[in-house]
N, CA and C atoms as a LAMMPS dump frame, in Angstrom:
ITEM: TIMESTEP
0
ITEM: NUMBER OF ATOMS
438
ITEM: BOX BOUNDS ff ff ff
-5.0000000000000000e+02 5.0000000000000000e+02
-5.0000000000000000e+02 5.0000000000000000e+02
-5.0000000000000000e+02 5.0000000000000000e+02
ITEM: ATOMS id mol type element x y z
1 1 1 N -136.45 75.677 -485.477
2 1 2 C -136.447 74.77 -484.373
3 1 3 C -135.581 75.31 -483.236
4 2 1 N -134.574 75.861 -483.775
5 2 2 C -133.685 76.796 -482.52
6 2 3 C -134.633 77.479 -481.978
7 3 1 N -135.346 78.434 -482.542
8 3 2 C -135.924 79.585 -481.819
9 3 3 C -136.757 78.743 -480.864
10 4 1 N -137.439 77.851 -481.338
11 4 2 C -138.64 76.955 -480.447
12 4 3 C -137.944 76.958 -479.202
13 5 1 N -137.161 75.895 -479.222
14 5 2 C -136.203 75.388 -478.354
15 5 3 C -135.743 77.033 -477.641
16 6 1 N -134.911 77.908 -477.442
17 6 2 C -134.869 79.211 -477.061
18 6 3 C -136.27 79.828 -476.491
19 7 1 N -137.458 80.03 -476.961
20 7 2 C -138.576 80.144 -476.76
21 7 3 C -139.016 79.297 -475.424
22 8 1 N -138.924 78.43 -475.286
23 8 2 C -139.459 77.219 -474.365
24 8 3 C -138.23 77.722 -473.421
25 9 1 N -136.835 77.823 -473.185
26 9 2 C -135.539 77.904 -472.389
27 9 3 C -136.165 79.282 -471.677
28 10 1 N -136.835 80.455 -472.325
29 10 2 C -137.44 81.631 -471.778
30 10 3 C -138.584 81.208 -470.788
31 11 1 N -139.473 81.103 -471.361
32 11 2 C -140.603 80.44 -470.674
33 11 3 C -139.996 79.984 -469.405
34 12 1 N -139.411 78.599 -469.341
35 12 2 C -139.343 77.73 -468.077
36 12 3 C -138.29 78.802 -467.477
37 13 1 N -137.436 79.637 -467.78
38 13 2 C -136.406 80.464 -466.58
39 13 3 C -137.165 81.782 -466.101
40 14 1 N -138.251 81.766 -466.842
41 14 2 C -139.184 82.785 -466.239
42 14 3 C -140.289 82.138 -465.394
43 15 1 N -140.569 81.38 -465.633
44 15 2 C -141.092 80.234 -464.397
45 15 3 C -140.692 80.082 -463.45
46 16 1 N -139.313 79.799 -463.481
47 16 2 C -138.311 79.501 -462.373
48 16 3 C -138.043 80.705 -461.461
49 17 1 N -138.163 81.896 -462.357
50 17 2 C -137.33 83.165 -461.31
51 17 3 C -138.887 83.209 -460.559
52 18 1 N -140.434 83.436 -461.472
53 18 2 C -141.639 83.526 -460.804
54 18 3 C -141.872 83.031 -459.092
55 19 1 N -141.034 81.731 -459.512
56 19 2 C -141.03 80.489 -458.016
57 19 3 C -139.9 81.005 -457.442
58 20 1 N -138.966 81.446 -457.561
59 20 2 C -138.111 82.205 -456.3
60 20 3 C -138.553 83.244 -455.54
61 21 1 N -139.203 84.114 -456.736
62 21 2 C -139.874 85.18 -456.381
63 21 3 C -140.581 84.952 -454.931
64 22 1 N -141.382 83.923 -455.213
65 22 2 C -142.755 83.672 -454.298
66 22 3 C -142.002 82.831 -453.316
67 23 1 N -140.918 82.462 -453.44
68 23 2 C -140.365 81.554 -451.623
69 23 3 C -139.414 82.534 -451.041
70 24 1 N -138.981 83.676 -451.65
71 24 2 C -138.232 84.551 -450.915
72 24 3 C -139.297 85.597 -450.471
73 25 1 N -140.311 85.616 -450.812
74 25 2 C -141.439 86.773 -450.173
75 25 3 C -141.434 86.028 -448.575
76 26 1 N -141.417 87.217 -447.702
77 26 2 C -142.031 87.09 -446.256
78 26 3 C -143.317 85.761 -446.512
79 27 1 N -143.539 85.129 -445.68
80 27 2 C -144.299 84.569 -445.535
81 27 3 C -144.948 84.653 -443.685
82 28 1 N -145.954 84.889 -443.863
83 28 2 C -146.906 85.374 -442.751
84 28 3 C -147.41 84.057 -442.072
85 29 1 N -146.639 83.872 -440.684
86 29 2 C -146.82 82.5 -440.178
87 29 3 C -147.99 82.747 -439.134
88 30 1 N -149.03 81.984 -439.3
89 30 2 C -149.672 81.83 -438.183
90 30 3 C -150.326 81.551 -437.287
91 31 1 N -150.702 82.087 -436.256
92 31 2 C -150.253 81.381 -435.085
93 31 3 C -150.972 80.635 -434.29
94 32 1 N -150.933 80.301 -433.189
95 32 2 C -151.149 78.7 -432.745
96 32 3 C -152.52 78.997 -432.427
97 33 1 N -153.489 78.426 -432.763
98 33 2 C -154.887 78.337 -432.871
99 33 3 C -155.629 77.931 -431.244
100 34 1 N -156.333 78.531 -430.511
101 34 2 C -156.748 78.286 -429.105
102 34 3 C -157.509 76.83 -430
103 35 1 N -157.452 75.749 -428.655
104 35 2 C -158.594 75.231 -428.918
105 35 3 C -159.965 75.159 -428.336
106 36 1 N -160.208 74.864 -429.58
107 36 2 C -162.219 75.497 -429.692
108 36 3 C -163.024 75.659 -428.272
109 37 1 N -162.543 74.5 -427.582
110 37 2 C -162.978 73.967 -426.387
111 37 3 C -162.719 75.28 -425.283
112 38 1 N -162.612 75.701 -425.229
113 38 2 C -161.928 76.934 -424.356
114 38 3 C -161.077 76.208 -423.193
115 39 1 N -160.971 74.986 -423.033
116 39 2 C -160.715 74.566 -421.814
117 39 3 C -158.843 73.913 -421.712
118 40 1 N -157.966 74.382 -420.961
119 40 2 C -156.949 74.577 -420.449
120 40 3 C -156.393 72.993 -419.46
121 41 1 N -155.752 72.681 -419.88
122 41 2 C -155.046 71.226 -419.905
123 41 3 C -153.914 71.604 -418.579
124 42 1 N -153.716 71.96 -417.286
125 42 2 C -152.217 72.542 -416.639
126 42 3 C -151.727 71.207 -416.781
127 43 1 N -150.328 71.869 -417.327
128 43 2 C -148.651 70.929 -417.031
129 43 3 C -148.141 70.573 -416.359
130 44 1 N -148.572 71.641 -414.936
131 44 2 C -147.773 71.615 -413.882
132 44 3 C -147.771 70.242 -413.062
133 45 1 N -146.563 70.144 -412.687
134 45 2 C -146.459 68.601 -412.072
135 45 3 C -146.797 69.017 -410.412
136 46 1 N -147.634 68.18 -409.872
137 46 2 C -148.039 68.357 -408.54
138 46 3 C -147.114 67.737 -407.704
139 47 1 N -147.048 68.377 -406.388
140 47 2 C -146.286 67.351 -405.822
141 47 3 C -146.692 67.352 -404.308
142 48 1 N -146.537 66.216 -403.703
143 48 2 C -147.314 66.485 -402.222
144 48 3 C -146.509 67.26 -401.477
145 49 1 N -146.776 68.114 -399.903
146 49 2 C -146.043 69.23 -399.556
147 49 3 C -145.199 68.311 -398.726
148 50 1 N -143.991 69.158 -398.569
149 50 2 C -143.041 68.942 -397.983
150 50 3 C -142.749 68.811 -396.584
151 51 1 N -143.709 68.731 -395.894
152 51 2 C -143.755 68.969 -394.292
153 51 3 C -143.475 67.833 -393.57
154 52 1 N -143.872 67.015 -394.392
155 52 2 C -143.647 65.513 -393.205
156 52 3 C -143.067 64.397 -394.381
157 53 1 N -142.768 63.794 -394.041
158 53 2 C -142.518 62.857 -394.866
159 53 3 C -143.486 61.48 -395.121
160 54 1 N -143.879 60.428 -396.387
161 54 2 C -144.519 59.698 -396.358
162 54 3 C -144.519 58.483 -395.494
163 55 1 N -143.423 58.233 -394.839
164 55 2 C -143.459 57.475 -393.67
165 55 3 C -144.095 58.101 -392.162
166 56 1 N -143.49 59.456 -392.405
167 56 2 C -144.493 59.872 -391.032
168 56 3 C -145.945 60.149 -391.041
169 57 1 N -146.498 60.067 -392.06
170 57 2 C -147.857 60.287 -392.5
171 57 3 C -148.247 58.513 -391.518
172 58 1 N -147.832 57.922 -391.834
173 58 2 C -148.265 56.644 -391.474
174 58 3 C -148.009 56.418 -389.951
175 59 1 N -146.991 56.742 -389.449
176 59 2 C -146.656 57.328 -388.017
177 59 3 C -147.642 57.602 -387.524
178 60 1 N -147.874 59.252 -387.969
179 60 2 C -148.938 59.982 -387.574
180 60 3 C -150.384 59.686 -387.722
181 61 1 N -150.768 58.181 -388.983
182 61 2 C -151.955 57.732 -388.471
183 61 3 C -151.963 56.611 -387.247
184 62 1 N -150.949 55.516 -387.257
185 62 2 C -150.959 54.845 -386.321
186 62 3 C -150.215 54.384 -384.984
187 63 1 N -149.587 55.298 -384.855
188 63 2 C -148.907 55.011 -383.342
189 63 3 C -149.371 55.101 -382.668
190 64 1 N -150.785 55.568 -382.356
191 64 2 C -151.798 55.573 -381.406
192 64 3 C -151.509 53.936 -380.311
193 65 1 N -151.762 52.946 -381.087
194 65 2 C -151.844 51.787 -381.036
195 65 3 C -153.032 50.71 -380.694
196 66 1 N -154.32 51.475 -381.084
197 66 2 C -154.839 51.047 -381.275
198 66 3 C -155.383 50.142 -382.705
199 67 1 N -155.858 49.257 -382.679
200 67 2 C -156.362 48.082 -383.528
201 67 3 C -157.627 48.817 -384.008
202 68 1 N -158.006 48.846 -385.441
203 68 2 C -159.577 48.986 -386.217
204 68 3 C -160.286 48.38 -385.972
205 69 1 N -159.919 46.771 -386.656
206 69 2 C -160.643 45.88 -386.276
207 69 3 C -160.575 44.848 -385.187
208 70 1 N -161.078 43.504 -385.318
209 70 2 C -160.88 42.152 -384.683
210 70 3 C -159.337 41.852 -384.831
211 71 1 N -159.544 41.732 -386.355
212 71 2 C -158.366 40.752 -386.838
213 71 3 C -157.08 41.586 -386.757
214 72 1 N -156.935 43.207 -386.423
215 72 2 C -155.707 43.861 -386.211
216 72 3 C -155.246 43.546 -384.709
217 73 1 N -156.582 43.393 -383.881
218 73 2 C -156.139 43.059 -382.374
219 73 3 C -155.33 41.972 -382.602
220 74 1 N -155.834 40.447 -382.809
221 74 2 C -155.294 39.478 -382.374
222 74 3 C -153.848 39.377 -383.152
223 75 1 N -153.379 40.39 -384.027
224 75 2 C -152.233 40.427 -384.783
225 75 3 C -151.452 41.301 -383.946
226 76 1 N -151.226 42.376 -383.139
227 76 2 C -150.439 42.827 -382.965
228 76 3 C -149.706 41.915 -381.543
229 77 1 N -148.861 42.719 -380.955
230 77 2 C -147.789 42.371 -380.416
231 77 3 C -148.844 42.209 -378.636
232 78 1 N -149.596 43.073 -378.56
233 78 2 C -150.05 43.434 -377.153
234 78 3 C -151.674 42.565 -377.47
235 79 1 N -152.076 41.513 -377.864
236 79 2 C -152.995 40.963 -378.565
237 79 3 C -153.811 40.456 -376.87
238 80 1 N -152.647 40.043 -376.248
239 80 2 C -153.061 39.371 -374.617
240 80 3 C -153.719 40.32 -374.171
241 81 1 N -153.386 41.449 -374.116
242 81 2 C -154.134 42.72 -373.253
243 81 3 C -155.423 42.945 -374.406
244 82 1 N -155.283 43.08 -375.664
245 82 2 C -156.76 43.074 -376.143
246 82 3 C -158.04 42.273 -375.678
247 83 1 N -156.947 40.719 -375.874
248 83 2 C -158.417 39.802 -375.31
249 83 3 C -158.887 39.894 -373.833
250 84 1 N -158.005 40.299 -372.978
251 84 2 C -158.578 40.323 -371.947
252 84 3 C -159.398 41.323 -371.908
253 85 1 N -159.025 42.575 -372.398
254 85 2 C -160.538 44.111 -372.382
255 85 3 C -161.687 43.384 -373.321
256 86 1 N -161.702 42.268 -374.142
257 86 2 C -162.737 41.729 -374.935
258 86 3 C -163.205 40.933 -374.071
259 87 1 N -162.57 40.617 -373.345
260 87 2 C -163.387 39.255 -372.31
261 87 3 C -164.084 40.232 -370.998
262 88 1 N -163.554 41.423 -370.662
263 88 2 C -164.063 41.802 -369.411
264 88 3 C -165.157 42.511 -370.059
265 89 1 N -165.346 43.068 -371.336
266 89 2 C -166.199 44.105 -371.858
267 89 3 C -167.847 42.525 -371.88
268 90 1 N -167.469 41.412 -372.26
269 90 2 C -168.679 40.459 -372.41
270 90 3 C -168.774 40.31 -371.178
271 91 1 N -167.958 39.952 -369.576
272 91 2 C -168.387 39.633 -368.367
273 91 3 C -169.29 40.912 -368.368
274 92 1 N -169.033 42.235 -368.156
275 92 2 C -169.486 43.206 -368.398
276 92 3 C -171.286 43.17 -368.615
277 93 1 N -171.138 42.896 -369.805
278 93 2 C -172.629 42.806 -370.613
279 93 3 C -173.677 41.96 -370.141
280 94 1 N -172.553 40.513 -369.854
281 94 2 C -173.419 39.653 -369.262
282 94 3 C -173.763 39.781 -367.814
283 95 1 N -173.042 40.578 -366.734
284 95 2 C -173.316 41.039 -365.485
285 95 3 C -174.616 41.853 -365.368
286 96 1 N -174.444 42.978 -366.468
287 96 2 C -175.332 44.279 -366.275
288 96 3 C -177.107 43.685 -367.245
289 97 1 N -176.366 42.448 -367.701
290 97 2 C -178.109 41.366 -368.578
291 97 3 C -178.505 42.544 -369.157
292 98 1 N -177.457 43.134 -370.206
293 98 2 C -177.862 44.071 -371.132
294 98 3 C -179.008 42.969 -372.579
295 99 1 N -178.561 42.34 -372.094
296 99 2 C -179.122 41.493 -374.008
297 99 3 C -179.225 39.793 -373.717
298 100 1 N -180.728 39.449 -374.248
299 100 2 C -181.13 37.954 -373.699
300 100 3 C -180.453 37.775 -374.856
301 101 1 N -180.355 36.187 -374.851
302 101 2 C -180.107 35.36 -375.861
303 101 3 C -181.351 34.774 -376.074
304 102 1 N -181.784 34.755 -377.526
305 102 2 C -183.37 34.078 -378.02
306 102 3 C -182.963 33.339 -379.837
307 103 1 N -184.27 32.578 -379.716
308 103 2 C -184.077 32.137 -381.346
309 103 3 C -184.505 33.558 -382.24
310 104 1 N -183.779 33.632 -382.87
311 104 2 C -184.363 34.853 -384.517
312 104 3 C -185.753 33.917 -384.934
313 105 1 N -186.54 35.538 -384.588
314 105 2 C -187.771 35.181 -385.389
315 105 3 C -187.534 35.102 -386.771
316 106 1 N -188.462 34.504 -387.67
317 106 2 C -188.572 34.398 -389.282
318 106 3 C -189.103 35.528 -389.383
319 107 1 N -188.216 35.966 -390.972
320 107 2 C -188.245 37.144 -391.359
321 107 3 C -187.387 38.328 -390.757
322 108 1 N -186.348 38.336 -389.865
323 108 2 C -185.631 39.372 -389.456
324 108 3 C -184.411 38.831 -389.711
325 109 1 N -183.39 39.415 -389.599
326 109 2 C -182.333 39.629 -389.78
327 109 3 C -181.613 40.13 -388.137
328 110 1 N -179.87 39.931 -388.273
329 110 2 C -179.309 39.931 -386.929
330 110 3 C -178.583 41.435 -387.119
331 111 1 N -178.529 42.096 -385.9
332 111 2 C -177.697 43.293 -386.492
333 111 3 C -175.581 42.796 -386.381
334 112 1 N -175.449 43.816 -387.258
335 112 2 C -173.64 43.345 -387.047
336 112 3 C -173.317 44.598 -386.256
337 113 1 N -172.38 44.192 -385.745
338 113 2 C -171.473 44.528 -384.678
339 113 3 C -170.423 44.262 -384.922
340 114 1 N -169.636 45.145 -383.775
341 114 2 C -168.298 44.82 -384.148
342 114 3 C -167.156 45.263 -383.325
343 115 1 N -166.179 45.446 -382.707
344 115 2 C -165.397 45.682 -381.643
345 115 3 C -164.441 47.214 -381.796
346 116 1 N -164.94 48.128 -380.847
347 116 2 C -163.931 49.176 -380.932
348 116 3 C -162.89 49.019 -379.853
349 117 1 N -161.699 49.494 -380.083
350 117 2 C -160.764 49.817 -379.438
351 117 3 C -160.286 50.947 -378.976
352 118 1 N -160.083 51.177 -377.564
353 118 2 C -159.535 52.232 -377.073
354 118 3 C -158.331 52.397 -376.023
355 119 1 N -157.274 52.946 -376.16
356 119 2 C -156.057 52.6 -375.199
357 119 3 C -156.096 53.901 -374.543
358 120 1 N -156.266 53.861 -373.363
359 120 2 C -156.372 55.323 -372.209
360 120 3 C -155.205 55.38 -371.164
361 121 1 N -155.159 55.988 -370.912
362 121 2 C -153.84 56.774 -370.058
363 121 3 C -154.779 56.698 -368.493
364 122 1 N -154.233 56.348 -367.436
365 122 2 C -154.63 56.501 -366.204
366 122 3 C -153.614 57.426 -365.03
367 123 1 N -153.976 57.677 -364.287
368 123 2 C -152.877 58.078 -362.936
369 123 3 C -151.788 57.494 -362.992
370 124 1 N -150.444 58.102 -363.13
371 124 2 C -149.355 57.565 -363.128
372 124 3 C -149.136 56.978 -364.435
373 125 1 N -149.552 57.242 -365.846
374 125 2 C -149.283 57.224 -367.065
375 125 3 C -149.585 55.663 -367.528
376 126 1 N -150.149 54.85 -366.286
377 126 2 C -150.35 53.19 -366.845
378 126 3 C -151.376 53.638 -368.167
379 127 1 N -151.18 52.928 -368.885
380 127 2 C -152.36 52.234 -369.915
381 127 3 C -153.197 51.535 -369.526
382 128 1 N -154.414 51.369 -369.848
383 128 2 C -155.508 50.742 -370.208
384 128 3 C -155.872 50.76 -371.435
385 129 1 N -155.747 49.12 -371.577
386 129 2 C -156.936 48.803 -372.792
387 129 3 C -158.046 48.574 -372.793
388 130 1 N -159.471 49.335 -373.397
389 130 2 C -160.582 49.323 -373.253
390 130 3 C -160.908 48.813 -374.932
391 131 1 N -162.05 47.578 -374.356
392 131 2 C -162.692 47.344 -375.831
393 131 3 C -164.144 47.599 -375.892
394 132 1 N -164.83 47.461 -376.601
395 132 2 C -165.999 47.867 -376.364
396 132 3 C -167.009 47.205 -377.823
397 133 1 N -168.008 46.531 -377.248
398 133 2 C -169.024 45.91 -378.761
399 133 3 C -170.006 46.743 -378.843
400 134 1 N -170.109 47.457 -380.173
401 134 2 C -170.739 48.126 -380.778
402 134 3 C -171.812 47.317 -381.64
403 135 1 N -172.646 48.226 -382.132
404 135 2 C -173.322 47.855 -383.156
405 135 3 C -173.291 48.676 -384.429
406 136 1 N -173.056 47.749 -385.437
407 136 2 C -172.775 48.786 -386.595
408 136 3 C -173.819 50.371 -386.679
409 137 1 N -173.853 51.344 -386.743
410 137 2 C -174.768 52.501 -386.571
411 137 3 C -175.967 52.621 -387.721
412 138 1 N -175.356 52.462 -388.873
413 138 2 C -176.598 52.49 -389.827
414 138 3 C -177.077 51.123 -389.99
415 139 1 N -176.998 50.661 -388.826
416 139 2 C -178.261 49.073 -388.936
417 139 3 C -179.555 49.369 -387.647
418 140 1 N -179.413 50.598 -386.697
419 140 2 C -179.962 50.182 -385.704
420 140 3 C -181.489 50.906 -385.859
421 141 1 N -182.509 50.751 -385.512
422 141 2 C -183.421 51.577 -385.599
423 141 3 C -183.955 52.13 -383.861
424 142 1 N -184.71 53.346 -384.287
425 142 2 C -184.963 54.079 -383.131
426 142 3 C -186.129 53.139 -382.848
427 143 1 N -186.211 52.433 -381.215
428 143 2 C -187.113 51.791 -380.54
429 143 3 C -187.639 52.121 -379.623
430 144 1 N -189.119 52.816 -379.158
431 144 2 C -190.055 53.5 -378.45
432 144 3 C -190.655 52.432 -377.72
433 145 1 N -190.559 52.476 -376.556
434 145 2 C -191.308 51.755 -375.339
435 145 3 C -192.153 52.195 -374.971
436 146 1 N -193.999 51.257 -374.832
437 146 2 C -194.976 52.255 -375.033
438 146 3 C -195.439 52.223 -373.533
């Protein structure tokens, strides 16, 4: 029964040295696998350029001082001088009897329109405000007088 016992104590310390053996061998690591996709993910953090700052971006779209729409005219500060270039631009229209007033036939539709703004420089650096009623562009169709 000794020897057994001795027998088996061989065995398992020859087991044991086997498993040192094999975790002190080099082990061959390797390496980071492309993925399959071929396609490239950048890290790089973007950043907008440095030339102006994000307040002057906004500067530089609107100090003009002109209004987009309607509702920017009657909001700003110079709103009196808008309506009056809106009121002389309709005496205007209605002087030169650019456009009757009639009932809409059935079946048509009205075109939209809508008010541009323009602030111009004259002799001696005065301003003018010019408004002007447009018609939206992709509503109008080409009309041949026969």
């Amino acid at each position: 029964m000794l020897d057994e016992i001795t027998e088996k104590m061989k065995v398992l310390e020859n087991h044991n040295d086997q498993q040192l053996e094999q975790q002190q061998q080099p082990q061959h690591k390797q390496a980071p696998k492309t993925p399959e996709s071929g396609v490239r993910i950048s890290i790089r953090i973007s950043r907008p350029p440095e030339r102006y700052s994000p307040s002057l971006y906004y500067v530089l779209l609107t100090d003009f001082g002109e209004p987009e729409c309607y509702e920017e005219a009657v909001l700003v500060e110079t709103r009196k001088k808008w309506e009056q270039a809106m009121k002389e631009e309709m005496d205007s229209l209605a002087r030169n009897q650019t456009w009757d007033l009639v009932k809409l036939p059935t079946g048509k539709t009205t075109l939209q329109n809508k008010w541009a703004y323009k602030l111009k420089e004259e002799d001696g650096g005065r301003k003018r405000y010019k408004a002007r009623l447009v018609v939206n562009g992709f509503a109008q169709e080409k009309w041949y007088r026969l």
